[in-house]
C-alpha positions as CSV (number, residue, x, y, z in Angstrom):
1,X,-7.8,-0.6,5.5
2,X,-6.2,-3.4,7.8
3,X,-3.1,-1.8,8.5
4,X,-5.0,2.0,8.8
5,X,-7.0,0.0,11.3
6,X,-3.8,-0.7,13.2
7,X,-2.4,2.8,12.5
8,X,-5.7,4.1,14.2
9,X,-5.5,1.5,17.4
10,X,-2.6,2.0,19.1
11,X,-4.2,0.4,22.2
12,X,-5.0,-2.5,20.4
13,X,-1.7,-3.1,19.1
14,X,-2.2,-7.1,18.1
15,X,-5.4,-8.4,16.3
16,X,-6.6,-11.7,15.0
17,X,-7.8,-12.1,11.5
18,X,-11.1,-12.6,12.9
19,X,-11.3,-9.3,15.2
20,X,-10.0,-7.5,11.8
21,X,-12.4,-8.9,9.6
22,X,-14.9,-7.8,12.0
23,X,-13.8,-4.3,12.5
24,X,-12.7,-3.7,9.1
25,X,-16.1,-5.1,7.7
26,X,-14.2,-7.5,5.1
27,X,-14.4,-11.2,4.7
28,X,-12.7,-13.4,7.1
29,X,-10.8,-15.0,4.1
30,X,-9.5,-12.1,2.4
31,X,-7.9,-10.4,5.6
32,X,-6.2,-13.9,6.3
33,X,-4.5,-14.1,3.2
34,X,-3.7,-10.4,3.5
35,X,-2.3,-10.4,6.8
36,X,0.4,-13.3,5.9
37,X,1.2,-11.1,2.7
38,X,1.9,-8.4,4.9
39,X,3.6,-10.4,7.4
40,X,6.1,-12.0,4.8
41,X,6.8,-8.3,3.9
42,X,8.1,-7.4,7.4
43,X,5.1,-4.6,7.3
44,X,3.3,-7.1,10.0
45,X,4.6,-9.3,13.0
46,X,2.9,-12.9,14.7
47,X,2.5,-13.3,17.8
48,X,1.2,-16.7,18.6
49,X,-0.9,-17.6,21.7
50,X,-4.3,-17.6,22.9
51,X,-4.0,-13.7,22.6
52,X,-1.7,-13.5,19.6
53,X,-2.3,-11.9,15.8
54,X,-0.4,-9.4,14.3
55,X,1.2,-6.3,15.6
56,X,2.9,-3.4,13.3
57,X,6.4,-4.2,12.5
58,X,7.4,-1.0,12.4
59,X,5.9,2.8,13.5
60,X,3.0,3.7,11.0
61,X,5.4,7.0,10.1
62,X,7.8,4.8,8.5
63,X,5.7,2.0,6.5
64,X,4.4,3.8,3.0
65,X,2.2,3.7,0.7
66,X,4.6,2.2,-1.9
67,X,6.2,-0.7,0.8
68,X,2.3,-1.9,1.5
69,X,1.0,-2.2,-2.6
70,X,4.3,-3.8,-3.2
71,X,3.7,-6.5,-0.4
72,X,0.0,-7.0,-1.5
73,X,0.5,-6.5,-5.7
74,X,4.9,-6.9,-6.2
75,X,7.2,-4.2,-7.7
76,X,4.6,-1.7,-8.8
77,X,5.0,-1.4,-12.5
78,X,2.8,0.8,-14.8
79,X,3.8,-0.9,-17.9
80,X,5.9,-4.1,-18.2
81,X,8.7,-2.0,-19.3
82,X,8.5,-0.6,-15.9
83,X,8.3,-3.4,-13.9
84,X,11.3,-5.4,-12.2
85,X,12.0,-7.5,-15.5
86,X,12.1,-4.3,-17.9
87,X,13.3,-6.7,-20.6
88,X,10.1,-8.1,-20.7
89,X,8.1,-6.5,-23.4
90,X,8.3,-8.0,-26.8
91,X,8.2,-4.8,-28.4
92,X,11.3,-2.8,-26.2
93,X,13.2,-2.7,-29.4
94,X,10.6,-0.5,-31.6
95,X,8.7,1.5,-28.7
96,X,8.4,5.0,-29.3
97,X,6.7,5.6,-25.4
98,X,8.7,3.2,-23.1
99,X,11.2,6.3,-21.7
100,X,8.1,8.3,-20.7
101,X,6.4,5.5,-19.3
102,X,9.6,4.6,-16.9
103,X,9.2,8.6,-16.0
104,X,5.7,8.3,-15.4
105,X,6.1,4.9,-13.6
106,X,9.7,6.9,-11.3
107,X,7.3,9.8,-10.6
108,X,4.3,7.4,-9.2
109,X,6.6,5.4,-6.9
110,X,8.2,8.7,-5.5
111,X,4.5,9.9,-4.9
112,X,3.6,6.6,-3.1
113,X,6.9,6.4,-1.1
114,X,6.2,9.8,0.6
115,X,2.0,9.4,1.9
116,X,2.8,7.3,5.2
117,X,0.4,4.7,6.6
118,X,0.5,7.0,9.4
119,X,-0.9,9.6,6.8
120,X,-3.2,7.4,5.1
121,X,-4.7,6.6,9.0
122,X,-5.6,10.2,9.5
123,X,-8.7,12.0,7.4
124,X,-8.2,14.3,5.6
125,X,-10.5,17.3,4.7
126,X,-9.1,17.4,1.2
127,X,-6.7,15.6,-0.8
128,X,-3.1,15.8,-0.3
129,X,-2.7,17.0,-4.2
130,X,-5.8,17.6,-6.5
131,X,-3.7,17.3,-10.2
132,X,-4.5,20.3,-12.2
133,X,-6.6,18.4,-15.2
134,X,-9.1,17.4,-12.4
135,X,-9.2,20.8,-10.9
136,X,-11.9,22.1,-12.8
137,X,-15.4,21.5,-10.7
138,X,-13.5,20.9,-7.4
139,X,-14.2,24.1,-4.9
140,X,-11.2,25.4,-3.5
């Protein structure tokens, strides 16, 4: 929500954790720590100053989906067998599922890489993809 919000604002290109936390409606705590976690990522830039906060590092077209959970969460991992350490799991050696979980977990991570910030800032009347299992009661 607090980068949509900058997404959204292009005229208000650098806020202060307490402007966001008022626009956004979310404790003044919580978008603190979340702005430096997005700033340490390179998603976010300081300015400092009597009229400095944080600006977009880079245009919201190029920062996704997958770039902003990985700054707030780490590598995004379904299973620990996905994750960065894949050698992590004490039972890799008799698991009969890891392969399709590292599928599942490649095919999440291309879905998040492609939905844009600049996507996630804009409405949408429907979902992007309504998967086929939860099709059934959804009017087309």
């Amino acid at each position: 929500m607090i980068l949509t919000h900058y997404a959204q604002s292009p005229t208000a290109t650098t806020c202060n954790a307490r402007e966001l936390a008022k626009d956004v409606h979310i404790p003044l705590p919580m978008v603190s720590k979340t702005l430096k976690a997005l700033g340490r990522a390179g998603l976010l830039v300081s300015h400092r100053g009597a009229k400095g906060g944080y600006s977009l590092a880079r245009d919201p077209e190029e920062i996704t989906v997958s770039d902003i959970i990985t700054a707030i969460e780490g590598p995004i991992g379904m299973t620990e067998c996905t994750g960065t350490d894949e050698h992590s799991c004490t039972l890799e050696s008799t698991c009969s599922v890891r392969t399709n979980w590292q599928v599942i977990n490649r095919v999440v991570l291309d879905a998040l890489r492609r939905i844009t910030l600049a996507q996630m800032a804009s409405p949408m009347p429907r979902p992007l993809f309504i998967p086929p299992a939860l099709r059934s009661g959804v009017s087309s």
